[in-house]
N, C-alpha and C positions, 0 to 999 in steps of 0.2 A: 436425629438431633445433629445440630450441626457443631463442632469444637473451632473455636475462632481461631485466628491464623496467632499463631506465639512463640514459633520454635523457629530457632537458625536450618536445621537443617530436618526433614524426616524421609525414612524407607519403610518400607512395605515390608513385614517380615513372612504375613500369612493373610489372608482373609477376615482374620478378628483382629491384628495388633501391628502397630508402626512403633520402628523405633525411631526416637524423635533424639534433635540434641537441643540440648537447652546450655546454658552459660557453663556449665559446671563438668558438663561432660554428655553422655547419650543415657536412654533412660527409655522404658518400652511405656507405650499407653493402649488400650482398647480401644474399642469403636466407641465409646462414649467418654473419651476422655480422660478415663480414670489412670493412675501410676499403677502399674505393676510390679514396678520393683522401688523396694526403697529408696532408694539414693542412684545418683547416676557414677555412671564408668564409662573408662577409657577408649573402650568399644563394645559392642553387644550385637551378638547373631543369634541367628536358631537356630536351635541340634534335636530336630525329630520334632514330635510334636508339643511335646511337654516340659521342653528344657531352651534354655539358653546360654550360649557361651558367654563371659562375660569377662571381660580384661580389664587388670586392674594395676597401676601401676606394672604393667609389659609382663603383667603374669595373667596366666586366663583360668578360672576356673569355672564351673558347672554351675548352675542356680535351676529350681523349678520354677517354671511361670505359675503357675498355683499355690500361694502360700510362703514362694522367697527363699526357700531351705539350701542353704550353700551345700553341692555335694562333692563330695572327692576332695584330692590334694589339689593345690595351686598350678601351674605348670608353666614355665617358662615359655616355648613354644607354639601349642596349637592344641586342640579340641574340637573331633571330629565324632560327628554321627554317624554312626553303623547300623543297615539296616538290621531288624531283628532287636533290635534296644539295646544298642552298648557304647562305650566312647573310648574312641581312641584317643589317649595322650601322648603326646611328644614332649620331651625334657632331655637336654644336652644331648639329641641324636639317640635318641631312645625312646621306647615305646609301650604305654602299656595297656592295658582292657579295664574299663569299667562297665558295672551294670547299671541299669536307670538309677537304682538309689545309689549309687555314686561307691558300690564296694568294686574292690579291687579283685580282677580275675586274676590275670596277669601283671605281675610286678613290674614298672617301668626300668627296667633293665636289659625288652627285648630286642634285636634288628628289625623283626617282621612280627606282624601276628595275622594271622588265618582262624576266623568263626568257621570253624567247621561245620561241625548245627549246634544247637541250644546248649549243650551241656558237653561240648569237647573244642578247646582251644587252643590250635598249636601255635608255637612259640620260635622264634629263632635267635639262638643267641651262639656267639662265635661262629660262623656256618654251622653249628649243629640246630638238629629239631627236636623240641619236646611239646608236652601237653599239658594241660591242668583242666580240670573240671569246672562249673559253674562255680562251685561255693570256693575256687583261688587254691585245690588240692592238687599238686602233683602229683601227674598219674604216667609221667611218662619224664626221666631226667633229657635234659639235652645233648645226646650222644649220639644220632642218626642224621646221617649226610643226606638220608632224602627218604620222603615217605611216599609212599601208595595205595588211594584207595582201593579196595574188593569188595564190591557191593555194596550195599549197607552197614554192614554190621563191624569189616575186619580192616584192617590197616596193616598194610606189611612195609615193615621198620626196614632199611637197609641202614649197615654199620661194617667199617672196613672187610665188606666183602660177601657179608654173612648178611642173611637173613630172619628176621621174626614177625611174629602173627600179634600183631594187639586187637583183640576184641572190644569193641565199645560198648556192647551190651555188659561182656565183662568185668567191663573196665580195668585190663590188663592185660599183658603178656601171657597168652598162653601156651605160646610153644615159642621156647629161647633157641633159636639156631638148631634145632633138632632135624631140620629139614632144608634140603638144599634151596629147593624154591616153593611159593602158592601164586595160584590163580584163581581167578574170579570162575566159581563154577555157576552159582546164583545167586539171588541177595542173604540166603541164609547159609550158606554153605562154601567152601576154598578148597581147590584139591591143593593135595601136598606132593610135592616132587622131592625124590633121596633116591643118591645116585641111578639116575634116570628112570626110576618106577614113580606110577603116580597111586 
């Protein structure tokens, strides 16, 4: 089917959908012409395969291209796709984590954020490091100057000088500075070093 020529300006956002501008502002369609999204805005991108940035009045917030469903908070700055389904938001030099439906992992009040994998997100706020869980639970305050993967499963915390073990199977500290240093012995296992025995 062919859609007659009718718009000022159009981009190519995917293989199924161009966002077109029309008098009003920009506005996505299909290959057959159909609107996507109700009303036009100020700009409009893609974020992954099932979403669109969508700015409005120099705020941008999240929309589903299936169904319209505004998600998350508005954000002054920016909305970024992460692989793995998640969005980074930017707001007054800050940063936070969303998931596809638009909850909040991370609260936009971090420097940095790092998907670690699916279900552990660390966070940077003042130079320090912390974590939160999928469902936006802190499982780790922000008080470590720098973290280290061991294998799979452990993370060793470093904090003015001192060392700990956080388990992510765990999900927690389980050994608080008990021990001078760990190393990666395999992905299930860390030796522990106290004054120079392992």
């Amino acid at each position: 089917e062919v859609v007659a020529p009718q718009y000022d300006d159009l981009r190519l956002l995917d293989s199924l959908r161009f966002a077109v501008r029309v008098e009003e502002g920009w506005t996505v369609i299909d290959l057959d012409g159909e609107y996507l999204l109700r009303r036009p805005y100020d700009r409009v991108k893609l974020l992954g395969e099932g979403h669109l940035g969508i700015q409005d009045q120099r705020r941008w917030g999240i929309v589903e291209i299936e169904g319209g469903k505004i998600l998350g908070p508005a954000v002054d700055e920016s909305v970024t796709y992460l692989e793995g389904g998640y969005f980074l938001v930017e707001q007054d030099e800050r940063q936070g984590l969303l998931d596809l439906g638009g909850q909040l992992i991370v609260p936009i009040e971090a420097d940095a954020i790092k998907v670690y994998r699916d279900d552990f997100f660390l966070f940077q706020q003042n130079q320090r490091w912390g974590a939160r869980n999928r469902a936006g639970a802190l499982l780790l305050e922000p008080l470590y100057q720098n973290l280290q993967a061991l294998g799979q499963n452990f993370i060793k915390l470093y904090a003015k000088s001192r060392v700990s073990l956080f388990s992510l199977s765990a999900g927690r500290i389980i050994n608080d500075r008990a021990y001078d240093d760990f190393y990666s012995f395999n992905p299930a296992y860390v030796l522990c070093k106290k004054e120079r025995l392992l």
